[in-house]
N, C-alpha and C positions, 0 to 999 in steps of 0.2 A: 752338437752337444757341447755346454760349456763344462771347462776345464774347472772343475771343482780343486783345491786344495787345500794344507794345511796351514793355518796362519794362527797369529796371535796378536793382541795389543798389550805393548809393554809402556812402561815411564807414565803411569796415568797415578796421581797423589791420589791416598784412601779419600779425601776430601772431598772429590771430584765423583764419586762414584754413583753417589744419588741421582747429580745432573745426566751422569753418562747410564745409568738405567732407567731415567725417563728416557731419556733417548731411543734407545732401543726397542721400548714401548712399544712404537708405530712403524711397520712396514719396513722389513728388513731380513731379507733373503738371505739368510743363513742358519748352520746349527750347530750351536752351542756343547762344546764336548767335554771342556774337563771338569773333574770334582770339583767341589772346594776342599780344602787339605784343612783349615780352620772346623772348628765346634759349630754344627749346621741345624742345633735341635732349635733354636730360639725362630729360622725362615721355616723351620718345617711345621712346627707350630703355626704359624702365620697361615700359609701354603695349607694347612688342613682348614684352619679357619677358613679361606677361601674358598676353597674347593666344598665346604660345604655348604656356605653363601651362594654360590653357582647351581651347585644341586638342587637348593631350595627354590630358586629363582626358576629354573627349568621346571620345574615341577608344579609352580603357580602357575605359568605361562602354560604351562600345557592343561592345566586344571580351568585356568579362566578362559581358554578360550571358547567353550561353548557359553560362557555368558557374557561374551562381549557381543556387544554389537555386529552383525558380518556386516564382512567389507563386500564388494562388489569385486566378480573374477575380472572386469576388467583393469580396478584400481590395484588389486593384489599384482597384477602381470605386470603393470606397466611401471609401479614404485614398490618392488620387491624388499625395500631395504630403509631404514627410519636414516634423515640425513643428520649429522651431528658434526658441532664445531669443533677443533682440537682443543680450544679451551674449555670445552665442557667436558671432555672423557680427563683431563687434566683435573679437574675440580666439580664434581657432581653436587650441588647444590642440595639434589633432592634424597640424598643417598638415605638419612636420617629415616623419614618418612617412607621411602617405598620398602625399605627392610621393615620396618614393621607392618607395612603390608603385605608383603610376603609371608612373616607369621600369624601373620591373622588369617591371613589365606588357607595356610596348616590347620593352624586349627579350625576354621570353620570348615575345611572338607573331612575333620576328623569327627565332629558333631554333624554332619551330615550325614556323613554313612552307620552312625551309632541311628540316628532320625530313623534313618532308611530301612537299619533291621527294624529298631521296635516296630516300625509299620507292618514290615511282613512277616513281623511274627503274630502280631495280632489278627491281621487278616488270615495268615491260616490257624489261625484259633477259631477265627469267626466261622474258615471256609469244616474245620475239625466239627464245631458244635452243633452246623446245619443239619449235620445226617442224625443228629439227638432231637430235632427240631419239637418232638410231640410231648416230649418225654416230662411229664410234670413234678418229680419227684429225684433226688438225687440217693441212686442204689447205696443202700447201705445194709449191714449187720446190724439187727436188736435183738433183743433176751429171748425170742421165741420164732423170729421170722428172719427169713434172707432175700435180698431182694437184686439184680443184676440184668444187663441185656444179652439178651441171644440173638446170635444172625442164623438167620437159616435160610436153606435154600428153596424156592418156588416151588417147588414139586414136591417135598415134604409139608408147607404150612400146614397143610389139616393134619396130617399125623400129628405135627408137633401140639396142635390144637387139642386135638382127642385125648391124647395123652398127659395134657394140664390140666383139662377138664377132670379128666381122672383123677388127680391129684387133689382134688378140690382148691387145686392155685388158682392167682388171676395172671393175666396174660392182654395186652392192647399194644397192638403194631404201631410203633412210632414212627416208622420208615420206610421207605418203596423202593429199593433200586432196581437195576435190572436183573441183575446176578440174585439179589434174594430179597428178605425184608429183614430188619431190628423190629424185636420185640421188648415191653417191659417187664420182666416176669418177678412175681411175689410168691413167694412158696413158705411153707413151715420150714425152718432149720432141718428137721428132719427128712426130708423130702429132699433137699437139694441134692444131696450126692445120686439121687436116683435118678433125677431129672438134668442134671448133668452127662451121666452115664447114656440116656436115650441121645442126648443132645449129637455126643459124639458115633452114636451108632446111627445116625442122618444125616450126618457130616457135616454139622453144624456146629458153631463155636461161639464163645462169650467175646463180646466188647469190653475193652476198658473202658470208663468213663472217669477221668483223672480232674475232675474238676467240682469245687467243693460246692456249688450252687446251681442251680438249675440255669440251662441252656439260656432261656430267654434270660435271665438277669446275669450272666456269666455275656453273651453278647452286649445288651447294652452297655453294659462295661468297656467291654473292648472296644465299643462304638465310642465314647467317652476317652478313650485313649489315642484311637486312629484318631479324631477330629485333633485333639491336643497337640499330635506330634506334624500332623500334617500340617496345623498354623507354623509350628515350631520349624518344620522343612520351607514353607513360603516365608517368612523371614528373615530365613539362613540363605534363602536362596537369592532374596531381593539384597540382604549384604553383599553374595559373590558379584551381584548383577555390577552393583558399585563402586567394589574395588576392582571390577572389569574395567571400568571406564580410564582407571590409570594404567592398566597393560602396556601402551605406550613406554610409560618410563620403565615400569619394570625390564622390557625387552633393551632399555636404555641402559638399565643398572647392568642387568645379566653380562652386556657386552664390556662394558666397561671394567667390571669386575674380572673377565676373563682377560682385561690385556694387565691387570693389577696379579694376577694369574703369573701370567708370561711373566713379566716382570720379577716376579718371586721366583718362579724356576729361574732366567738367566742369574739373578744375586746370587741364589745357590749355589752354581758354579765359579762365580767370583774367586781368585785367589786375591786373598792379602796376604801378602809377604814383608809388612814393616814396615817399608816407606814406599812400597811399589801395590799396585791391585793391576791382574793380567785377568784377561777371557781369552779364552781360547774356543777356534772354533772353525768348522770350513765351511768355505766359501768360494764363489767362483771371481776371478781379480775384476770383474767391472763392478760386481758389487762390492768388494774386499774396495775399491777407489774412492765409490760412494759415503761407504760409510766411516772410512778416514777421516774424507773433509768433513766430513760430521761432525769426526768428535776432535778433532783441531778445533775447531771454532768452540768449545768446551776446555779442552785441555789442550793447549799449541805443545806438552812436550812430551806428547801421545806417539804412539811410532808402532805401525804394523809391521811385523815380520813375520816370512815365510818358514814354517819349521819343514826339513826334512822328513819324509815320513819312513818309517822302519820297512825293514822287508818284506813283514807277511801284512803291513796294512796298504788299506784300498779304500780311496775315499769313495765317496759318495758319489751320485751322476744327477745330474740334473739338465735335462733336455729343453730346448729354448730353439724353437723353431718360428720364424718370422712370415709375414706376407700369406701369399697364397697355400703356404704350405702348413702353416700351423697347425689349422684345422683337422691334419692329419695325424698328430700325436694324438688324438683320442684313440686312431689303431694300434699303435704302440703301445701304449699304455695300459692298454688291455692285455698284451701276450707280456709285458713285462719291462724292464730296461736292460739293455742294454748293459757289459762291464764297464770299466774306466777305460781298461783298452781296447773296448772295441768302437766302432761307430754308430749313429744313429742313422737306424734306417728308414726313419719316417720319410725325408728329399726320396729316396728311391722308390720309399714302396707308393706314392703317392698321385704319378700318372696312371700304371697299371691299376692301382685298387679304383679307381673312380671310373676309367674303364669298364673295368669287369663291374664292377657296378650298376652302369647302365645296360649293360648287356645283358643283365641278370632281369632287369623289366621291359627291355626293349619297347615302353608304348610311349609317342610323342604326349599323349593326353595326359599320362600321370605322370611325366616328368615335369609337365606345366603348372601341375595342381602341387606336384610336392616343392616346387621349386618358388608355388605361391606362397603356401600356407609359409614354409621355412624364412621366404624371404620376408613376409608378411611381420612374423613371429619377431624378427632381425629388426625392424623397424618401429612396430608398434613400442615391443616390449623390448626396447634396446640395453635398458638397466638390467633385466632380467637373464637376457639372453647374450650380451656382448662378449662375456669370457667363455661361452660355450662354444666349445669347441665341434662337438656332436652336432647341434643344429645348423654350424657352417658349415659341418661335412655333406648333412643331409641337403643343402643347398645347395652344392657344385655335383650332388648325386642328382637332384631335382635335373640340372642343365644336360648334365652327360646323358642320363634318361631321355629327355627330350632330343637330342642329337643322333644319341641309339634308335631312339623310334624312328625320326622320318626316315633314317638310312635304311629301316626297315620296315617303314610303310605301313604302320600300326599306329590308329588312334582310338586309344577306349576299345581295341578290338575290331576294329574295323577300317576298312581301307579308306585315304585322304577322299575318293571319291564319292564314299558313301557319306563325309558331313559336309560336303558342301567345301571341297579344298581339292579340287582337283590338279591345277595348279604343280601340286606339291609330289605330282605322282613321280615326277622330274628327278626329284631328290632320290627317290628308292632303288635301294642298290641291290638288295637281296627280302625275299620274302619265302619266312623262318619256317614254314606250313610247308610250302612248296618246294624250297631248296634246303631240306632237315640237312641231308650230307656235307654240303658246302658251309652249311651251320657251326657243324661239329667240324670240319675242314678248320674254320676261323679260330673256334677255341681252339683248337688243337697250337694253331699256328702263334697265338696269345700265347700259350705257354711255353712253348717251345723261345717265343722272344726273350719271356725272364727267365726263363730258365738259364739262357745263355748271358741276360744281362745280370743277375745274379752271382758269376763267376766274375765279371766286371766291381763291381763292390768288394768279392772277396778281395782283390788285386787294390784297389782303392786301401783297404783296412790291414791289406798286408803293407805296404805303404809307409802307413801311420805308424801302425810297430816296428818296422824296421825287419821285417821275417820274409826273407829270399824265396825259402822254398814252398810259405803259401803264395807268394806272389808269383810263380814260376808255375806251379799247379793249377794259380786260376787261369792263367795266360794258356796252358796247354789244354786243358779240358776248354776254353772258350775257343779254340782254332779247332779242337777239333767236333765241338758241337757248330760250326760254321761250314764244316766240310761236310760232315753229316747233312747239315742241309742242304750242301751244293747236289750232294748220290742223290737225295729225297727228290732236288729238283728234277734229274734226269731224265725222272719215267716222263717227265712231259719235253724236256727238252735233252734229248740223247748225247748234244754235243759235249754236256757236263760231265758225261757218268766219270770219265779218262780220271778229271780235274777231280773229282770228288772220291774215287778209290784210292790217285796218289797222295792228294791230302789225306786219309782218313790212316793211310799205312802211316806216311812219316810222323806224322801227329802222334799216331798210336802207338808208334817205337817211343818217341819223347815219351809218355803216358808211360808207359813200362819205366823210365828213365827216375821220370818223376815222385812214382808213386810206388816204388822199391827201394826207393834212397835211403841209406843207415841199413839195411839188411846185408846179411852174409850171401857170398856171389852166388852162392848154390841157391838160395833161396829166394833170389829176385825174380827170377821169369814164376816161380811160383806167386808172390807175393803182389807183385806188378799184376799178375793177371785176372788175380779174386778182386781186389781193387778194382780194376778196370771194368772188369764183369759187375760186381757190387755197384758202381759209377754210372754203367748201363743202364743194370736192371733199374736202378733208383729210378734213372732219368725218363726212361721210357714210362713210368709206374707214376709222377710224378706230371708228365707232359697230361696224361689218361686222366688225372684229377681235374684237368681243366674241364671237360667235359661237361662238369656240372651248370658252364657256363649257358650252354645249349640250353639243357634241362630246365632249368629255372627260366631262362627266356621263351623259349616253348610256353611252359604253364601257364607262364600270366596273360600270354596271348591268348591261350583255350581257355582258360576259366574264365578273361575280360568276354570272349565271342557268347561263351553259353548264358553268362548274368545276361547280356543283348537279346538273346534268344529266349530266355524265361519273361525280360520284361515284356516283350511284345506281345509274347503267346498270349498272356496273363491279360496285356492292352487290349488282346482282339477279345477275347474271353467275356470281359467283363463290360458291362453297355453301360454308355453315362459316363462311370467316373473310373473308366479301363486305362484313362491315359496320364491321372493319379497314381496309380497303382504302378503303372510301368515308369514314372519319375522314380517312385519311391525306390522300387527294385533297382536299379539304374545307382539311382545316387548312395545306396548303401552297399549295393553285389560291387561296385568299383573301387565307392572309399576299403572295404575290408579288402579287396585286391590288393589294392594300391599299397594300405597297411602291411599286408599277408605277406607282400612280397619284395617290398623295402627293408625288415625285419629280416628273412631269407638272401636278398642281396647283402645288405650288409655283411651278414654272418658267414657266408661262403665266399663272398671277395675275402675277407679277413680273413680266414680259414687259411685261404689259398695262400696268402704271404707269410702267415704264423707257420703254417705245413709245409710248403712246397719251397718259398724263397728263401724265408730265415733260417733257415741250418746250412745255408749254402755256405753261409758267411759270420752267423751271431751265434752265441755260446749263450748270450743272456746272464740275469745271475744279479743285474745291480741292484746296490741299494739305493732308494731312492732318497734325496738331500731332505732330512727332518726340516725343512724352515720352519723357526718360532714365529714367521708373519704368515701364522693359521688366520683363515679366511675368518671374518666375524660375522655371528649368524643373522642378524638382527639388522646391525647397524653397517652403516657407509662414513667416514670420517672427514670432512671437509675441510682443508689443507688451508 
């Protein structure tokens, strides 16, 4: 973990400060902390203009990219990121021009979706006036006649017929659905309330007809309009096609605009004090080094110094793990960071977690397939994929996997001798079907290791603080979880038991000693004892969690044997193309395996260090170091 602290640059002339906030611009591990103490509305203005420059710019980018051109999934993986000069984010040539394509962008997706209603309003006008479809006349009220539609339902038409006949109205069915028919009815003014009244004693009801011309010329219209807006939509659409073609730069601007961003935030904190301008800000001292000689080479009478920091503050943590172990702060960083004072436990938690790991799929075959694709993924797509951390994990899981399995004689589900690797049968130490006890015996004995190596880190990070009595606690609780397993040994080798109950008393007096310290004398054999007991039960409760290690390697052995066993049945089953069929089942019943339970190892190795190991020894709780050298989404900057 590096040493994060407080610092500052003092003796830098106002003069200098533009130079010294290009600077800062690009790539530079730190976070900027104090106000500015000066009138800050004229950068926040600025700072809002930006920021809604950025907005805009996301917001085309995400709008044009269904009308650009696609790219190919292999070019996207393998060049994830547009390359740019550093004197081009320095001076954007085309800045002029792609902002106003960005507005034009606005507004053409804002007359697109006005395009897009009138369309669908007129289409359900058109879809409204079909069920009028017969109707040659538009209902209306005259000095002596009323005229309106009736829906009515199937099982009444002839009544409602007989009874208009009666009337001496007219009546002609404009409509057929399945629920009932539309009629057009013409009656005397006098007559309507009456034939209204039957309407609702058949449970029948009037339509509206809201429209001031008859059906067929009320459609042509709408036709006459849909044709209109739809050129109007192909138009608008063949402009976005267009200014898709510059997406490029826009994704050029966007980024560029965000380090003009950065830049306006760190000014904002700027002090000028008269003849001086300070940043303050923390930082961990190799980059606090870096970026000295930086700005020497700008200002030679620039000068960092360390500020003291107050009592109740705590800087920031910033975890920096190298080599083979890097890969491993993607566990961490999942459960959290780590305080200032305590240690990073990624170096520890990271031979057990790739263990249990493997041991969670035990099959040599999907450790080979995931340790392809991963490694595959590692090489192809090395721009894409070289700061992830996650996919290095999954490729030293690919190996462990593979090493679990032949120790366990499981390929794809099945024994080396069944694909033609007999050979290999040499290597098999335990077979997980057969010997389930001695399975759960191994997890068992896995946990018991960290468990005890756990109380080793506590003692490490007592250490580092300088605190006696956690370092004296971890040292007594690890002698006496060693003697615990010397008694354990016993039942098989008796000459131990003597050696393992006399350690486990003197131990467990020290443990009383240790873990009642600062208590009043009356109260230590009580206090020492719940403790001890609590300490127990924990451990014991804790060891039982490894278990899961069994569990999950068990399944993937029985689920990979049963996909083997459906694909064949299914091969003998079916004549001709039976041994298609059992590829298929085969290469999919695996990959989801394989998936199923990579996703589950992961999650329960991780479990087990965030559960079982980290409270042995971590509190958690840090803040993680805000660096303004935020990742750029777009672009890559060439030095």
């Amino acid at each position: 973990m590096l040493k994060v602290a407080k610092k500052y640059i003092v003796a830098f002339s106002p003069e200098k400060e533009k130079e010294i906030l290009r600077l800062i611009k690009h790539n530079w591990d730190f976070e900027v902390i104090e106000a500015r103490k000066e009138s800050k509305e004229d950068i926040d203005l600025d700072l809002q203009e930006v920021n809604y420059k950025v907005s805009s710019a996301d917001f085309a980018i995400s709008f044009l990219n269904s009308f650009a051109e696609k790219e190919s999934f292999f070019s996207k993986m393998k060049t994830p990121k547009i390359k740019v000069d550093k004197s081009n984010t320095e001076d954007f040539h085309d800045a002029e021009r792609v902002g106003s394509l960005i507005e034009e962008t606005i507004s053409l997706e804002k007359n697109l979706k006005i395009t897009e209603k009138e369309l669908k309003d007129f289409k359900d006008k058109i879809k409204e006036l079909e069920q009028f479809g017969k109707l040659g006349f538009v209902p209306m009220e005259t000095e002596h006649t009323s005229s309106f539609i009736a829906k009515i339902n199937k099982k009444q038409e002839q009544a409602f017929k007989d009874f208009i006949f009666g009337k001496r109205a007219f009546q002609k069915k404009i409509n057929e659905e399945q629920a009932g028919a539309l009629f057009s009815v013409i009656c005397l003014k006098s007559d309507k309330e009456e034939i209204i009244k039957f309407l609702e004693d058949i449970k029948g009801s009037i339509s509206d007809y809201a429209f001031s011309s008859t059906p067929e010329k009320e459609i042509k219209s709408s036709l006459k309009e849909i044709k209109f807006f739809e050129e109007e939509q192909k138009e608008i659409n063949k402009r976005l096609a267009e200014v898709a073609k510059s997406l490029k730069d826009i994704k050029i601007y966007h980024d560029i605009l965000s380090l003009g961003k950065r830049q306006l935030e760190v000014k904002r904190t700027v002090i000028n004090n008269g003849f001086l301008g300070y940043i303050l800000f923390w930082a961990d001292e190799e980059e606090k080094n870096r970026f000295e000689k930086a700005i020497k080479s700008i200002c030679e009478d620039s000068k960092i110094v360390e500020v003291k920091l107050q009592e109740d503050e705590r800087p920031p943590v910033s975890l920096e793990n190298k080599g083979l172990v890097k890969p491993f702060q993607a566990v961490t960083d999942i459960f959290g960071l780590p305080s200032d004072r305590e240690i990073d436990p990624t170096p520890y938690l990271s031979l057990f977690f790739i263990i249990f790991f493997g041991i969670c799929i035990t099959d040599a075959g999907y450790g080979l397939l995931l340790a392809l694709f991963t490694g595959l993924a590692l090489i192809l797509f090395k721009e894409r994929f070289a700061k992830n951390n996650l996919v290095k994990l999954l490729f030293y899981g690919g190996i462990s996997t593979f090493i679990a399995g032949v120790l366990f004689g499981s390929y794809f589900g099945v024994g080396p001798e069944e694909i033609g690797l007999p050979f290999m049968k040499a290597f098999k130490v335990i077979d997980p079907i057969k010997d389930t006890v001695l399975f759960m015996g191994l997890a068992f004995f896995l946990g018991y290791l960290q468990i005890c190596f756990s109380q080793v880190v506590k003692m490490i990070k007592a250490g580092k603080i300088k605190n006696r009595d956690e370092f004296f606690s971890g040292m007594t609780w690890l002698v006496f979880y060693l003697f615990l397993g010397v008694y354990s040994l016993s039942l098989t080798f008796p000459f131990l038991k003597t050696i393992g109950i006399a350690g486990l008393i003197l131990f467990g007096a020290g443990l009383f000693l240790v873990e009642s310290k600062g208590q009043k004398i009356f109260l230590k054999p009580l206090v020492g004892g719940i403790k001890i007991l609590q300490g127990l039960i924990s451990t014991m409760s804790d060891i039982l969690s490894y278990s899961r290690l069994m569990a999950l390697g068990l399944g993937t052995g029985v689920i990979a044997l049963i996909v083997n066993q459906i694909a064949f049945l299914f091969g003998d089953m079916i004549p001709y193309v039976g041994w298609l069929v059992s590829a298929v089942i085969l290469a999919g019943g695996h990959l989801f395996n394989l998936g199923i339970n990579a996703l589950g190892g992961f999650i329960h190795s991780a479990r087990l260090q965030f559960v079982e190991f980290f409270p042995k020894f971590m509190e958690g709780g840090g803040r993680r170091l805000d660096s303004i050298d935020k990742e750029l989404r777009y672009i890559k900057i060439n030095n």
